[in-house]
MIMARNU-581648 format. One line per field, with one value per residue: chain; residue in one letter; x, y, z of N, C-alpha, C in turn. Coordinates in pm, whole numbers. Layout:
BEGIN
chain (A;...)
res (A;...)
n.xx (X;...)
n.yy (Y;...)
n.zz (Z;...)
ca.xx (X;...)
ca.yy (Y;...)
ca.zz (Z;...)
c.xx (X;...)
c.yy (Y;...)
c.zz (Z;...)
% end
This chain:
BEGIN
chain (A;A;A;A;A;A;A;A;A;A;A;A;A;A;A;A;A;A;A;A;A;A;A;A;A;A;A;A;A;A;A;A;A;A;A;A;A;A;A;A;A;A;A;A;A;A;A;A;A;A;A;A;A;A;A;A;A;A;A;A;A;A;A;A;A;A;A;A;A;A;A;A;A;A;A;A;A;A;A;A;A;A;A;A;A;A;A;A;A;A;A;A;A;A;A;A;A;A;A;A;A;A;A;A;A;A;A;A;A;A;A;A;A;A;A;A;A;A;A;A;A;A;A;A;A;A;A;A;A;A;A;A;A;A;A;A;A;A;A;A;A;A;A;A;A;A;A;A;A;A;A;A;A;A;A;A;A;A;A;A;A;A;A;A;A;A;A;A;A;A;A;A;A;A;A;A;A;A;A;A;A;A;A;A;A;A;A;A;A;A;A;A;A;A;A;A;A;A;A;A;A;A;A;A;A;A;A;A;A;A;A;A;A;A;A;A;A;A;A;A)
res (X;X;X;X;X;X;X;X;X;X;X;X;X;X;X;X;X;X;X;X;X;X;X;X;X;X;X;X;X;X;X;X;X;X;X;X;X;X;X;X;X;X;X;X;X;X;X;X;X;X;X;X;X;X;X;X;X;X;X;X;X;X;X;X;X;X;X;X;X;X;X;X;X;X;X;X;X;X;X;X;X;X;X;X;X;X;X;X;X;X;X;X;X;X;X;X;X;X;X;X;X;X;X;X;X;X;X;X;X;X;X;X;X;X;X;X;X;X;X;X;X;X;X;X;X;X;X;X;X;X;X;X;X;X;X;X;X;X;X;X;X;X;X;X;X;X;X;X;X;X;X;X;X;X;X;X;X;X;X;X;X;X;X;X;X;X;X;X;X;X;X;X;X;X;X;X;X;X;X;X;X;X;X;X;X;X;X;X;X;X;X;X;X;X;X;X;X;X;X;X;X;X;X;X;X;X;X;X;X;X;X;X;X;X;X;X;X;X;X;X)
n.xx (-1418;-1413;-1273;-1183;-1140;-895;-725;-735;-563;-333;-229;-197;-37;180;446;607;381;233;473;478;263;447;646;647;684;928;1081;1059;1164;1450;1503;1421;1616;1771;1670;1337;1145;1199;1149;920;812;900;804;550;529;572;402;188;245;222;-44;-174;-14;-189;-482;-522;-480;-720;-800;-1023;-1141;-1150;-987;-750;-673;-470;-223;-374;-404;-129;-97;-193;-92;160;104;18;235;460;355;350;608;728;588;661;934;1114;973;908;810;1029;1153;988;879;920;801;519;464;462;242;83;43;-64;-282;-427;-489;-588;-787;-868;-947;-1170;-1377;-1445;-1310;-1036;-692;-538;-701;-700;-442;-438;-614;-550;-354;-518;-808;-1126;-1322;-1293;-1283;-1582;-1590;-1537;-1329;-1156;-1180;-1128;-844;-733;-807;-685;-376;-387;-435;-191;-2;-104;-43;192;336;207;326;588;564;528;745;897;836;871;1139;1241;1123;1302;1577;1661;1953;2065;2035;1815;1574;1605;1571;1328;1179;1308;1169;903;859;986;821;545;602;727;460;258;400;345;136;-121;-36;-78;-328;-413;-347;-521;-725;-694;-697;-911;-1076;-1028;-1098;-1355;-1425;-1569;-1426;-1283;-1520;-1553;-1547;-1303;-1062;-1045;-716;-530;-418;-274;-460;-681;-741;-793)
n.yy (347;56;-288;-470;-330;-194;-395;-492;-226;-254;-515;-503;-322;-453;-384;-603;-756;-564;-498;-799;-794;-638;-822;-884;-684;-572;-847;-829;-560;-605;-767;-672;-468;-622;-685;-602;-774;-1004;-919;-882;-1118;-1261;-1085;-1134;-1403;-1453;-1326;-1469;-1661;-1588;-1550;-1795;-1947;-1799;-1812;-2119;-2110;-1968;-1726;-1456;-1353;-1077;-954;-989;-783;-622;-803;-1002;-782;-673;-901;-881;-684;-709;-915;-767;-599;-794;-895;-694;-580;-847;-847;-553;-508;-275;-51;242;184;48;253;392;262;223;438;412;157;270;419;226;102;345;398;200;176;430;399;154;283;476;272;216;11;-53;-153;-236;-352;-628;-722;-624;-835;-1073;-1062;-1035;-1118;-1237;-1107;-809;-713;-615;-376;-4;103;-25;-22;267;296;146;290;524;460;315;570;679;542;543;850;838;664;771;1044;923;866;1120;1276;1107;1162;1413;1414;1317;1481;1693;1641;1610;1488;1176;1082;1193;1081;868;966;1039;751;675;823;829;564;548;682;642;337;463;581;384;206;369;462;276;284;566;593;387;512;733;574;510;715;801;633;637;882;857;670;526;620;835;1046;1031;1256;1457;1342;1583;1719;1648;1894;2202;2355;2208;2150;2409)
n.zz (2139;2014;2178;1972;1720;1805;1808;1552;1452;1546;1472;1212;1081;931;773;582;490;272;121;-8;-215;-422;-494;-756;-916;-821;-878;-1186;-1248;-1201;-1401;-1613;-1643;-1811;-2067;-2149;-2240;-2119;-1867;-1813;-1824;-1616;-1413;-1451;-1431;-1176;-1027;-1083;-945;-693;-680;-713;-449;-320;-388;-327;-34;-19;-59;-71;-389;-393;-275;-444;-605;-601;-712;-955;-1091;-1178;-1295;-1510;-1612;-1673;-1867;-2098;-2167;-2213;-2449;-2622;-2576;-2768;-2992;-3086;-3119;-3104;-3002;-2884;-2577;-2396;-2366;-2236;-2026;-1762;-1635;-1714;-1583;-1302;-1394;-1417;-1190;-1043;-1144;-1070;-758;-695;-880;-752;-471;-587;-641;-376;-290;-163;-229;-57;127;107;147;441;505;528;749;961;1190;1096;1213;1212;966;878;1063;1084;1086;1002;708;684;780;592;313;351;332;106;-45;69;-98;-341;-445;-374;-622;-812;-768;-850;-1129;-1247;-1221;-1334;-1616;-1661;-1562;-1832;-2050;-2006;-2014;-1725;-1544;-1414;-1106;-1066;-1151;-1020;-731;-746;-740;-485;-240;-369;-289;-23;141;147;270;562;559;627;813;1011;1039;1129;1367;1488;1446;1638;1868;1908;1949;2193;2328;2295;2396;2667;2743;2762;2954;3210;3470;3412;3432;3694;4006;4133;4391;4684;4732;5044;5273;5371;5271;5271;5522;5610)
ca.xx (-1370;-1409;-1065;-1184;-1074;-789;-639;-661;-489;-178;-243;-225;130;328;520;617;256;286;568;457;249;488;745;651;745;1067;1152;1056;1227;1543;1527;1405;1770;1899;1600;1214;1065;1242;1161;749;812;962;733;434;532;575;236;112;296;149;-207;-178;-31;-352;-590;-485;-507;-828;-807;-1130;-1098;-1157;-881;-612;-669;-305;-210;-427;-345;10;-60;-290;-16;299;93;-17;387;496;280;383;738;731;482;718;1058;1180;912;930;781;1168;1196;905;804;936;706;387;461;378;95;-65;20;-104;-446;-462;-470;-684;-941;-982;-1078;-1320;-1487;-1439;-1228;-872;-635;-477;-797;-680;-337;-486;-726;-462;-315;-641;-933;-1273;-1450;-1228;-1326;-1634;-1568;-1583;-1172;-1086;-1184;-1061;-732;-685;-834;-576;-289;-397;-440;-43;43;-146;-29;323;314;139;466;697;538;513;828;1016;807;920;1334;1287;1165;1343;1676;1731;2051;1971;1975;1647;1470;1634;1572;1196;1153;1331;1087;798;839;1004;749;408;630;665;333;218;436;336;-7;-159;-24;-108;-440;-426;-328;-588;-880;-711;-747;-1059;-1174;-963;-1174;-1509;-1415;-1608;-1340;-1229;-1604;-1550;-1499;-1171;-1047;-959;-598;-557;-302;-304;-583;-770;-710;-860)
ca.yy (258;-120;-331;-524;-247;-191;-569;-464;-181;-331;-676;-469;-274;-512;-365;-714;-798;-527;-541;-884;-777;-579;-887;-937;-526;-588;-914;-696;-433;-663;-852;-556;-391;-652;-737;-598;-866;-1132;-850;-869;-1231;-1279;-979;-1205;-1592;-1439;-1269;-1589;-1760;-1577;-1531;-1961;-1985;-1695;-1918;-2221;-2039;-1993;-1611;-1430;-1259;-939;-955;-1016;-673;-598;-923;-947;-587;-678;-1010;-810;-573;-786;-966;-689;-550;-918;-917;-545;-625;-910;-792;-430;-496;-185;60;353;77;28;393;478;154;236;549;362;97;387;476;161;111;487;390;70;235;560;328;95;392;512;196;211;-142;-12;-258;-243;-479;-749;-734;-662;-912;-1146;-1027;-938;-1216;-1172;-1011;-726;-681;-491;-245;81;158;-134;27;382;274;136;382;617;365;324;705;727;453;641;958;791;604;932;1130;893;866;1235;1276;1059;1223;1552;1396;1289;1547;1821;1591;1593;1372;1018;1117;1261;973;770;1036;978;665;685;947;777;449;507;745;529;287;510;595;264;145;468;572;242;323;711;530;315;598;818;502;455;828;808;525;694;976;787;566;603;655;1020;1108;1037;1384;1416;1388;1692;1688;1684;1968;2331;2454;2127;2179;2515)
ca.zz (2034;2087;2166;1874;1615;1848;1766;1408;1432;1642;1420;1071;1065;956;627;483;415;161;33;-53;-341;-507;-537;-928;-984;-852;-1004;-1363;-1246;-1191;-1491;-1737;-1682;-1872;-2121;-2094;-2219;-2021;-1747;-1809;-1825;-1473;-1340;-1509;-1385;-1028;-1004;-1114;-811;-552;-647;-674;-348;-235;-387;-209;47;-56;-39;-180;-519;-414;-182;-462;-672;-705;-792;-1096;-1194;-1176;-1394;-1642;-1674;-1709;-1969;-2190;-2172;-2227;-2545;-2664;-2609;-2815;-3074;-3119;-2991;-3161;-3014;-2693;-2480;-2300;-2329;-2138;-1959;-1566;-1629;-1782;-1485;-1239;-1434;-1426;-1002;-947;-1153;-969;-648;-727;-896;-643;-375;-644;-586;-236;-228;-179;-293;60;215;51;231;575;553;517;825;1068;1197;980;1282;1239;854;863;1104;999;1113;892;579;694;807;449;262;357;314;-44;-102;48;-217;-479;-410;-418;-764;-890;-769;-955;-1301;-1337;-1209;-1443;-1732;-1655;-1605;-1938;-2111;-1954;-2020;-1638;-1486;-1382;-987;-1035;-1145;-869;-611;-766;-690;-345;-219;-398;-193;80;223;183;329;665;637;647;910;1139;1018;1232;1519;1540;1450;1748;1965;1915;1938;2303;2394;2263;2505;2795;2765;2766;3072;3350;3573;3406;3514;3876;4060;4139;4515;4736;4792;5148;5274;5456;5222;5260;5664;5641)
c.xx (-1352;-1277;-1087;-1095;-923;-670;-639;-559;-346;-137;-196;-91;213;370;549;487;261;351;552;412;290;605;748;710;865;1150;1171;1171;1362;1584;1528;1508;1804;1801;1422;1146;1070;1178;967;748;814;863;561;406;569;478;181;155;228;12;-182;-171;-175;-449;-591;-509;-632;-904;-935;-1044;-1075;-1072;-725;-665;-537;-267;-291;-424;-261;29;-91;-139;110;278;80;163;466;459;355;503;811;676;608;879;1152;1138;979;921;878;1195;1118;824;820;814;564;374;400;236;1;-97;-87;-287;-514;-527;-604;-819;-972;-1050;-1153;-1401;-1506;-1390;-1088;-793;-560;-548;-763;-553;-387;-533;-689;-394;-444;-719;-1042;-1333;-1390;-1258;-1458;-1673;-1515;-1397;-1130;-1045;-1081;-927;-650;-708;-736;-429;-278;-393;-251;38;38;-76;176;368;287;305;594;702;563;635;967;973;905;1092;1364;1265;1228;1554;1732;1816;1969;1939;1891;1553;1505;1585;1389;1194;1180;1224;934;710;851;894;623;477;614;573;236;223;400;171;-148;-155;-45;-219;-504;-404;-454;-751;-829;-725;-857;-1131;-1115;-1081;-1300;-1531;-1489;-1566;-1305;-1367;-1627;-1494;-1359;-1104;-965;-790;-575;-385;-356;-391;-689;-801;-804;-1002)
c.yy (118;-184;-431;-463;-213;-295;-516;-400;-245;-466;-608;-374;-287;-439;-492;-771;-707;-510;-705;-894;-708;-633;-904;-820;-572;-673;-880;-578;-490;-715;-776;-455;-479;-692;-703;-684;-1012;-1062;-898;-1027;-1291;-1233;-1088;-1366;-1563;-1374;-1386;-1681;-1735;-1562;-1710;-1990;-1894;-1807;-2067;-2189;-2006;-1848;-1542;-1318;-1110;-900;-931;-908;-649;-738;-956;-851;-641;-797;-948;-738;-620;-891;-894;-644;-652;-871;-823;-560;-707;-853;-667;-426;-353;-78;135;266;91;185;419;393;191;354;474;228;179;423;353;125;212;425;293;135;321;451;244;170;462;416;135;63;-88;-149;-287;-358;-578;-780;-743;-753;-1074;-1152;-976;-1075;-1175;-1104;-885;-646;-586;-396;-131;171;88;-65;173;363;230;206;467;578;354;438;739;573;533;743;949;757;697;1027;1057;887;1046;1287;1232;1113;1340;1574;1390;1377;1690;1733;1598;1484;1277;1033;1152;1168;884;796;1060;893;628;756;872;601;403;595;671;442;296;559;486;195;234;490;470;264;473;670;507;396;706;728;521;617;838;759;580;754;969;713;594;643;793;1091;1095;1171;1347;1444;1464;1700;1732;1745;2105;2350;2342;2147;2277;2509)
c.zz (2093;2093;2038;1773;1662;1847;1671;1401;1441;1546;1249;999;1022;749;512;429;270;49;-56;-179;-436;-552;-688;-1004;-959;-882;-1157;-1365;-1282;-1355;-1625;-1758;-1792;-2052;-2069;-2149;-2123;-1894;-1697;-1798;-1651;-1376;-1396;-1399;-1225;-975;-1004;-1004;-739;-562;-672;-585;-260;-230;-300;-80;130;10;-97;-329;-502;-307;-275;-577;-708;-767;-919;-1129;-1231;-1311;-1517;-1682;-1724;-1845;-2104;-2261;-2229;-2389;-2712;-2696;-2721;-2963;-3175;-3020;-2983;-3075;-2865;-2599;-2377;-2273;-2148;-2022;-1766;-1558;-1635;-1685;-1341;-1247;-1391;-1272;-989;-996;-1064;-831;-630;-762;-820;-514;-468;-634;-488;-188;-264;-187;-139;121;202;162;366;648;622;712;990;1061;1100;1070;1270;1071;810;936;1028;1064;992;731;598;714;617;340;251;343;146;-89;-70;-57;-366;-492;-458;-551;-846;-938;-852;-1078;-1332;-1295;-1300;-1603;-1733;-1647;-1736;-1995;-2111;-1946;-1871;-1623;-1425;-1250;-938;-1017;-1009;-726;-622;-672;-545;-301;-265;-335;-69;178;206;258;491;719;696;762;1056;1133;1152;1383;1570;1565;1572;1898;2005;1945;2095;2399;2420;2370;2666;2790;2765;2903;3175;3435;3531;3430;3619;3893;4142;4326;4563;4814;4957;5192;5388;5476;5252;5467;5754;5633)
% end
């Protein structure tokens, strides 16, 4: 394994890159306790912040996948809200927020651009982009996102209609974030462990014959 891919790894870890694009969920989240349309509003005009500062940036498009999800989706909810202030929408919105992360996610590894690249890329040189770790490393990053988001929507379906206590849903969402989180922050570096075995065990030095310890038996 080249030390090229081995800078990514080590270079690509960092949790706050992530967390970065999910600042517009939890300004919504924040704001939709008290009001969901003020919430889609907030969760809307702060999506719209950071893909501005991206572009400036002068990030490529296909880099900022969550970020336009996130706007698409805070606008449609925005709209809905407004439109039907009466309807399920507030009922069922933290659920149907889930849904639209988990599809996010899932559909961008069906078209083999995980929404993760975008973050990395951010974070990693360009020579490090189409190596063939790059993608895999995120691939599987996005599948423990997915996988996560997945577990909280059907989770809070099943609190609600099974009238479970509120600790459930909470103990959802705990569980549904904080573990992509540690996979995220660990999954590079098992990564990175196993490229430098890898290259151990290629080295030319572990095919040198190994010298006879000199002793009794060496004597004899």
């Amino acid at each position: 394994m080249s030390d090229l891919e081995c800078q990514y790894v080590m270079e690509s870890d960092s949790i706050v890159g992530y967390l970065r694009g999910f600042i517009p969920w939890i300004a919504s989240g924040v704001v939709s306790s008290f009001d969901l349309r003020w919430g889609a509003l907030a969760g809307f005009l702060t999506g719209v912040l950071l893909l501005v500062q991206d572009l400036r940036r002068r990030v490529e498009a296909d880099s900022l996948i969550l970020e336009i999800s996130s706007i698409c989706y805070f606008a449609v909810v925005g709209v809905l809200a407004v439109l039907f202030p009466h309807s399920a929408l507030e009922t069922y919105q933290d659920a149907i927020s889930f849904t639209w992360l988990a599809m996010t996610a899932w559909g961008t590894l069906a078209i083999r651009r995980p929404f993760t690249l975008g973050i990395a890329r951010r974070q990693t040189p360009p020579e490090v982009w189409n190596l063939p770790g790059f993608y895999q490393v995120n691939a599987a990053i996005t599948a423990a996102w997915g996988a996560g988001f997945t577990f909280i929507f059907a989770a809070l379906l099943i609190a609600h209609f099974t009238e479970a206590p509120a600790w459930v849903g909470i103990t959802a969402h705990v569980v549904g974030l904080v573990a992509p989180m540690i996979f995220t922050s660990r999954y590079p570096a098992r990564v990175q462990a196993r490229m430098e075995a890898a290259a151990a065990a290629q080295s030319p030095d572990s095919l040198l014959p190994q010298a006879t310890p000199r002793g009794r038996h060496a004597q004899h």
